[in-house]
C-alpha positions in Angstrom: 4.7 8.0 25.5 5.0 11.5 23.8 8.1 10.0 22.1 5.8 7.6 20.4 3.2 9.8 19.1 5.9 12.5 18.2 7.4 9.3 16.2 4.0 8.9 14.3 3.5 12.7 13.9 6.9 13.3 11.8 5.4 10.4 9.4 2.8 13.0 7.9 5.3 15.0 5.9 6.5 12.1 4.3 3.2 11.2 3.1 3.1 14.1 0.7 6.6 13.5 -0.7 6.8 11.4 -4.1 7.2 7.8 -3.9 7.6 7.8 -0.2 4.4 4.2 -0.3 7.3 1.6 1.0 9.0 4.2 3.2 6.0 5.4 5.2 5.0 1.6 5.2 8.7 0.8 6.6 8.9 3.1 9.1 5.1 2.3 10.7 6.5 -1.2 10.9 9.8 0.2 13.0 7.9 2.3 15.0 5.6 -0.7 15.8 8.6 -2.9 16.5 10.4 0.1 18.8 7.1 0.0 20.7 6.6 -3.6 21.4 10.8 -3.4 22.5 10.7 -0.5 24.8 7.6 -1.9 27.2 9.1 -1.9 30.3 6.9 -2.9 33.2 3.7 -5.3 33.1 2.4 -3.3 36.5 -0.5 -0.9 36.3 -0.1 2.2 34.4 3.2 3.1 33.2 4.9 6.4 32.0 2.2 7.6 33.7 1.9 11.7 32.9 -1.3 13.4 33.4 -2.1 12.9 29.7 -0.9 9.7 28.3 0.4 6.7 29.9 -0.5 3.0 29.3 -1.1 -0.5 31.3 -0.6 -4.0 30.3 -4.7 -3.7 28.4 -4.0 -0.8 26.3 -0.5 -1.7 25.9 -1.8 -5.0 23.6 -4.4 -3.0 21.9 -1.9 0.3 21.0 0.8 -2.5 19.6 -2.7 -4.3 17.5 -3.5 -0.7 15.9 0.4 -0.1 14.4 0.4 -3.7 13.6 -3.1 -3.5 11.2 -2.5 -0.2 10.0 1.2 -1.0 8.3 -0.9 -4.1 7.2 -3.3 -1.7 5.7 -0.7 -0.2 3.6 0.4 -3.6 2.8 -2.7 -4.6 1.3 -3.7 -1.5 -0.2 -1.0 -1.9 -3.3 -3.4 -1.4 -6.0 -4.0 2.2 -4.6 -0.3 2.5 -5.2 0.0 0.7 -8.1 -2.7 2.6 -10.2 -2.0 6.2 -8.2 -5.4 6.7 -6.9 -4.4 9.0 -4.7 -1.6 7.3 -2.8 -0.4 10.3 -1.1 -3.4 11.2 0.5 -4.7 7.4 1.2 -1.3 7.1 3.3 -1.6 10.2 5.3 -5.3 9.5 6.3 -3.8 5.7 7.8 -1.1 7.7 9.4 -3.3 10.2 11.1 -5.8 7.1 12.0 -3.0 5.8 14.2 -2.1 9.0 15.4 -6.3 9.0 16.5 -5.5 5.2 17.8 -2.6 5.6 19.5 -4.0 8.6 21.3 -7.1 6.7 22.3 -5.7 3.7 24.1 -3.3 6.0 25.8 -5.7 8.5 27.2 -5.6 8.7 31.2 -8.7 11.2 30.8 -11.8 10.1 30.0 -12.8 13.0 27.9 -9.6 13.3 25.8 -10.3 9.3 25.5 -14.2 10.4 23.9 -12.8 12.9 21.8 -9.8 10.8 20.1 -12.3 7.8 20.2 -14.6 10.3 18.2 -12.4 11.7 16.0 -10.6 8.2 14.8 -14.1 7.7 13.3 -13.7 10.3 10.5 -10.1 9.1 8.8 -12.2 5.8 8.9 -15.4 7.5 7.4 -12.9 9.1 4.2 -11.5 6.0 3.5 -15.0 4.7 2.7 -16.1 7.7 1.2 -13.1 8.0 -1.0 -11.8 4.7 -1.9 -15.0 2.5 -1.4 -15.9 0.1 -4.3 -19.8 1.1 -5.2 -22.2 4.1 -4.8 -24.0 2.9 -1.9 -21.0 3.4 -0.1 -22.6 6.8 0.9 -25.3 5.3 2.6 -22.8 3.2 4.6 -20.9 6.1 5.5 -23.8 8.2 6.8 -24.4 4.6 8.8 -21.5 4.6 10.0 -21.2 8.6 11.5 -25.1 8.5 12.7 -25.3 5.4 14.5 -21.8 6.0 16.7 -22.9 9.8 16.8 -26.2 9.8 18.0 -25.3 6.8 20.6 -22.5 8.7 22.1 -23.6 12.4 22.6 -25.2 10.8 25.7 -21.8 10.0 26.9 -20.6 13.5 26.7 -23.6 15.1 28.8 -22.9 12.2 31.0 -18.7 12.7 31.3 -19.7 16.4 32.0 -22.0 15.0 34.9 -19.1 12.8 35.9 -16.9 16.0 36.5 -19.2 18.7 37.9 -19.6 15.2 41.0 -15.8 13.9 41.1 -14.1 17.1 39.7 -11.8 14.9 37.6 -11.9 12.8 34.9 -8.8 11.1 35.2 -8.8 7.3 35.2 -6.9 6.4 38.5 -9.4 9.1 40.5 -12.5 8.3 39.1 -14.7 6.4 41.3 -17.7 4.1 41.5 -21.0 6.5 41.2 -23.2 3.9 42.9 -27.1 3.7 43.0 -26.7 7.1 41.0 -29.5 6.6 38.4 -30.4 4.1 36.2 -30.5 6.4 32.4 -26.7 7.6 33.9 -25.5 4.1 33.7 -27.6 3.5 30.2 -25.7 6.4 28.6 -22.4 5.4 29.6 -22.4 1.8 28.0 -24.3 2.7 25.1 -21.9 4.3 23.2 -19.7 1.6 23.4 -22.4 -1.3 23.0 -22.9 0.3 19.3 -19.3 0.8 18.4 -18.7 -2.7 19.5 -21.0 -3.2 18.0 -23.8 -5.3 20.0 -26.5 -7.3 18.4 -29.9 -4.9 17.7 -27.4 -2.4 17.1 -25.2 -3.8 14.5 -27.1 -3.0 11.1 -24.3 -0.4 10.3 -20.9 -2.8 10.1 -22.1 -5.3 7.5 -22.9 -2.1 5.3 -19.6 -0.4 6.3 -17.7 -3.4 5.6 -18.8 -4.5 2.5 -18.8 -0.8 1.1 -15.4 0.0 2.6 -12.2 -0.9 0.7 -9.7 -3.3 2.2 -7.9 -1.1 4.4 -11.4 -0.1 5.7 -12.9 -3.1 6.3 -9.1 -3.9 8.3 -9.0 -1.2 10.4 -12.9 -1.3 11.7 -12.4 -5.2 12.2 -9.0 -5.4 13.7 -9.0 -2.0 15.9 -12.5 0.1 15.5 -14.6 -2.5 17.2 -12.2 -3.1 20.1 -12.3 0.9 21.5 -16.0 0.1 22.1 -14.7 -2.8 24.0 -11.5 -1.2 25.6 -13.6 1.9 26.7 -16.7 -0.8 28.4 -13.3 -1.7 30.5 -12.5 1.8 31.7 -16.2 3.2 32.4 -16.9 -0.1 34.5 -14.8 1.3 37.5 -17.6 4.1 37.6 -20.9 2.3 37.1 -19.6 -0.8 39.1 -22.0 -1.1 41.8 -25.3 -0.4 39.3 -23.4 -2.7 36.6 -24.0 -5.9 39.3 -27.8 -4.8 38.9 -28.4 -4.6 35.6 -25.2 -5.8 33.9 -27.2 -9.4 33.6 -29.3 -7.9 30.8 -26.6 -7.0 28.3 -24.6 -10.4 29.0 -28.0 -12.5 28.1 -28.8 -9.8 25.4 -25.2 -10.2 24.0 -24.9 -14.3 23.7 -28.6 -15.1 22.6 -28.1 -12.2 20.0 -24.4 -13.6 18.9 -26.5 -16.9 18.1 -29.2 -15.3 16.3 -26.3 -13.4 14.2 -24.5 -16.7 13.7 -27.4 -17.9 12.2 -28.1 -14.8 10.1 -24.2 -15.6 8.6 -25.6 -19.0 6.8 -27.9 -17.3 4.5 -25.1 -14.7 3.3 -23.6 -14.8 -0.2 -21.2 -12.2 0.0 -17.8 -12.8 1.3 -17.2 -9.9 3.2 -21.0 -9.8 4.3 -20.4 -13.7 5.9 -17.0 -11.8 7.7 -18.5 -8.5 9.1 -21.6 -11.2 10.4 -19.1 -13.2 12.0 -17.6 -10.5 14.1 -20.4 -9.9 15.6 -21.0 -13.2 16.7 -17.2 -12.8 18.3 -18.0 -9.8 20.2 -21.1 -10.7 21.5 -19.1 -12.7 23.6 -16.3 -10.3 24.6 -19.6 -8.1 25.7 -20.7 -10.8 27.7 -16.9 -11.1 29.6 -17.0 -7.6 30.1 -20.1 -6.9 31.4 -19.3 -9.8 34.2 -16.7 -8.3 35.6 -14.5 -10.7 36.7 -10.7 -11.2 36.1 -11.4 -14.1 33.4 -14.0 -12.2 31.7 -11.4 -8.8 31.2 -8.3 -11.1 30.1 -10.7 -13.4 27.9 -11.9 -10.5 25.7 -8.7 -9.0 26.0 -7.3 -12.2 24.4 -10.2 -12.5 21.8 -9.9 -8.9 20.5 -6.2 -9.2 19.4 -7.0 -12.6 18.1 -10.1 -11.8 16.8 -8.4 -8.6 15.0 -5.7 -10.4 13.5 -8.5 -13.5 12.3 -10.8 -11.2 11.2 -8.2 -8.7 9.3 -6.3 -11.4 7.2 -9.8 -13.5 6.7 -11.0 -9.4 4.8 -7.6 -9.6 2.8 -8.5 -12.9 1.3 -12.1 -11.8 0.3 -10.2 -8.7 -1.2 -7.5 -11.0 -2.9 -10.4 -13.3 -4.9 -12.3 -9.8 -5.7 -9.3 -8.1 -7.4 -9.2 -11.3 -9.6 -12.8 -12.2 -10.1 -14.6 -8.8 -10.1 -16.8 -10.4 -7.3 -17.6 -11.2 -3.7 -20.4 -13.5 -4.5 -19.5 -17.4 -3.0 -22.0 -18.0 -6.1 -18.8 -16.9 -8.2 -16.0 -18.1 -6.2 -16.3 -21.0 -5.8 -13.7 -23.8 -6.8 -11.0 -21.3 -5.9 -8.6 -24.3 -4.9 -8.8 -25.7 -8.5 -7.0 -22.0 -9.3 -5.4 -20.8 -6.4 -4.2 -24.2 -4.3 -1.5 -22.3 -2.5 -3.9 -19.4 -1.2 -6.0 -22.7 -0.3 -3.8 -23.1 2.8 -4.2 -19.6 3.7 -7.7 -19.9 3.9 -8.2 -23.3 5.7 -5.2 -21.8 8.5 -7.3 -18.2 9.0 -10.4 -20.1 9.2 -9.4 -23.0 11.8 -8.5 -19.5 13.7 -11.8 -17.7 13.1 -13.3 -21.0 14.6 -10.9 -20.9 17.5 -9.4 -24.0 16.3 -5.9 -24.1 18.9 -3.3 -22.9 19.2 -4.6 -19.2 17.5 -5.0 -16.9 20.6 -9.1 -17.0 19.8 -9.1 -20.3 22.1 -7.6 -19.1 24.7 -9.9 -16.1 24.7 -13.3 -18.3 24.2 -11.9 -20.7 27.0 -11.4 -17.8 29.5 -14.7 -16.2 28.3 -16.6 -19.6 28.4 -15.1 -19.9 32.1 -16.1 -16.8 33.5 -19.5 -16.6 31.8 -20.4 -20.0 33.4 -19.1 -19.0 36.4 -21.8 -16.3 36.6 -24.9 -18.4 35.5 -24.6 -22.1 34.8 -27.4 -21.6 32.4 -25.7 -19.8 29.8 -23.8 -22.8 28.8 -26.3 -23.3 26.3 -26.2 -20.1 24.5 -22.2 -20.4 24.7 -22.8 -24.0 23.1 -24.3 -22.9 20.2 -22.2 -20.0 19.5 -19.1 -22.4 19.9 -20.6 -24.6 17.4 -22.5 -22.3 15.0 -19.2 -20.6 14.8 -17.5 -23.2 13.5 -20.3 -24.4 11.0 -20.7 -21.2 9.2 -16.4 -20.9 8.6 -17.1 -24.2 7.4 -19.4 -23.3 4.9 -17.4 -20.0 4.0 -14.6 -22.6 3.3 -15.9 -25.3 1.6 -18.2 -23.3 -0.8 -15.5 -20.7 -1.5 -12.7 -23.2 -2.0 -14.4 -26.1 -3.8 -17.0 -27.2 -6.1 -16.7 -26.4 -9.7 -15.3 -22.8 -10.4 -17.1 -19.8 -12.3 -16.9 -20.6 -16.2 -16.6 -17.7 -16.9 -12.5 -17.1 -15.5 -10.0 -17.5 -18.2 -6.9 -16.4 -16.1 -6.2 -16.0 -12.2 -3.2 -15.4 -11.0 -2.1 -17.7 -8.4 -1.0 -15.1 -5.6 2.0 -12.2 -5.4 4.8 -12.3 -2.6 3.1 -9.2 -1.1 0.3 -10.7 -0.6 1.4 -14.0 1.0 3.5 -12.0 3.5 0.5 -10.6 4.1 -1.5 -13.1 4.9 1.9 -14.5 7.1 2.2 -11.3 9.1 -1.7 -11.8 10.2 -1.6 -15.4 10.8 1.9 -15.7 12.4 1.2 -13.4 15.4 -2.2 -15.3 16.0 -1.0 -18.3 16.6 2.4 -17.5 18.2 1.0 -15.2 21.0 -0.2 -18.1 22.7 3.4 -19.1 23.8 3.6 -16.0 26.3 0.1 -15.6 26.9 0.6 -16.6 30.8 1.6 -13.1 31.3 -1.8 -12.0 30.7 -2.9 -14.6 33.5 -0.4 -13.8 35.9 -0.5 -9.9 36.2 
């Protein structure tokens, strides 16, 4: 494990070295390929120390986070092409996976806080410093007071958690039972806002559409899953008081992800209709989680790396029509097939995924997540029914209005799409839809 990170540590220097863009980029892409190589065992934790180690869970999520943040870099070109900065923009990515990386390998739970903390201020510069408008202040402070205030809770709570089991090391921990009911609050909560769950999602749709591409990829394709990832870990302590009262967040979860998909109809901005969207996606990992079954963990498990991927490359077309257009608006792009036919196909293959169209790894997330959620209560097929099918009306609409009707009168020139940006887009959709051929490993752990 210490390998790894000391493999991702070395990469700082280089940030600050001239023209070193493509061979930071390069070498996050070989230390994510040397990771996904060197897994050696599917069983329970391995490389276990008393600080880092990883199972088959944080495994997928630790390969997700160097796969989106070389993607990042990718994307980001114009930082590089117009030196804004470059240096500095690729040494905050760097020590955002280092943050990552030391998250999803934590064995302790408070080491797992603090990283899960800290990752949140490379995230915050990025929108502070390379964010498109003004108000990308406000989303900012959003951003840092809503996860803030939510998970200082979880801190008094973790030191409660020690003074009782004297550890806080995953494989000791154990279930608190009946302990008391603002204990069990506190330790979700956190989490419920990073992920973030409806009531308490006002802050991504701001971050997202403030945040500059490699912002809005990051808190889609990684961010949002450590609220998930950490629900997973915590759930081994609040077990017993989580069959009580876990019924609550899985009916507050789906009948908010179908008030959210409705909310996405009425947006007009791109990125705005995205961030939406996501939430309508995790509303439903929340609701696996929170049941507790083996169907539920592997479903969300599944629809957080597909969601990631979906969501990420779906951010990097928004960003591809806005460097050419000056603007989000679907009121302005619109017709974007009568100028850009071959980006057309990108579109219509990301959003068959968003929808869970197979054989993108989102299906066989939503079909393990339908099946344990209707194994719990029968009656939740019709929330689940509408979020299936809202989900796929409003990528329809974010489809059909974006690619056709007549286009903006005011475009004289577009340029029909750069190699960079097409591998792009390949490197997000290829792993979606490819995963699915070995995804019985998840199933048979």
């Amino acid at each position: 494990m210490l390998s790894y990170l000391f493999l991702i540590l070395f990469l700082t220097p280089l940030c600050f070295l001239g023209n070193s863009w493509w061979l930071v980029h390069s070498l996050m892409f070989v230390c994510g390929f040397l990771f996904m190589i060197c897994f050696s065992s599917y069983a329970d934790f391995n490389l276990v120390g008393y600080f880092f180690g990883f199972d088959f869970y944080s495994f997928s999520l630790i390969l997700l986070s160097f796969w989106i943040c070389s993607l990042m870099i990718t994307a980001s070109g114009s930082v590089y092409i117009s030196s804004y900065y470059s240096n500095l923009f690729i040494f905050i990515i760097v020590v955002l996976m280092i943050m990552l990386y030391c998250s999803f390998s934590s064995l302790s739970l408070l080491s797992f806080y603090i990283f899960f903390e800290a990752s949140l201020i490379p995230t915050l510069l990025l929108i502070l410093g390379w964010g498109y408008q003004p108000e990308r202040l406000q989303a900012g402070v959003y951003l840092i007071f809503y996860t803030l205030v939510a998970s200082l809770p979880l801190l008094l709570v973790l030191f409660s958690v020690y003074s009782f089991v004297c550890t806080l090391y995953f494989p000791l921990l154990i279930d608190f039972g009946s302990y008391y009911f603002m204990f069990y609050v506190f330790m979700i909560l956190a989490f419920l806002v990073s992920m973030p769950m409806f009531l308490v999602h006002l802050w991504l749709p701001k971050a997202h559409v403030e945040a500059p591409i490699s912002g809005s990829m990051i808190l889609a394709g990684v961010l949002l899953k450590l609220g998930g990832y950490g629900i997973f870990r915590v759930m081994k302590i609040i077990g017993y008081m989580g069959l009580s009262f876990n019924y609550f967040w899985v009916s507050l979860a789906l009948s908010g992800g179908v008030v959210v998909s409705f909310i996405c109809f009425r947006q007009v901005d791109l990125k705005s209709l995205i961030a939406y969207s996501s939430v309508a996606h995790m509303s439903m990992v929340i609701g696996g989680l929170m049941i507790m079954n083996w169907w539920g963990c592997m479903g969300s498990l599944c629809l957080m790396v597909g969601h990631g991927l979906c969501s990420s490359g779906l951010f990097c077309l928004s960003n591809i029509i806005y460097e050419r257009l000056g603007s989000r608006s679907l009121l302005i792009n619109k017709g974007m097939i009568n100028l850009m036919p071959s980006m057309s196909l990108w579109w219509f293959l990301l959003s068959s995924s968003n929808m869970a169209a197979p054989p993108s790894l989102n299906l066989i997330g939503e079909f393990s997540l339908l099946n344990s959620v209707i194994s719990w209560s029968s009656f939740s097929f019709i929330s689940l029914m509408f979020l299936s099918f809202l989900s796929a009306v409003y990528t329809f609409y974010m489809y059909s209005y974006s690619q056709h009707g007549s286009y903006y009168s005011g475009v004289y020139t577009c340029s029909l799409g750069y190699f960079r940006e097409f591998h792009l887009l390949f490197l997000h959709w290829f792993p979606l839809n490819f995963i699915f051929l070995s995804v019985d490993f998840m199933y048979m752990i």
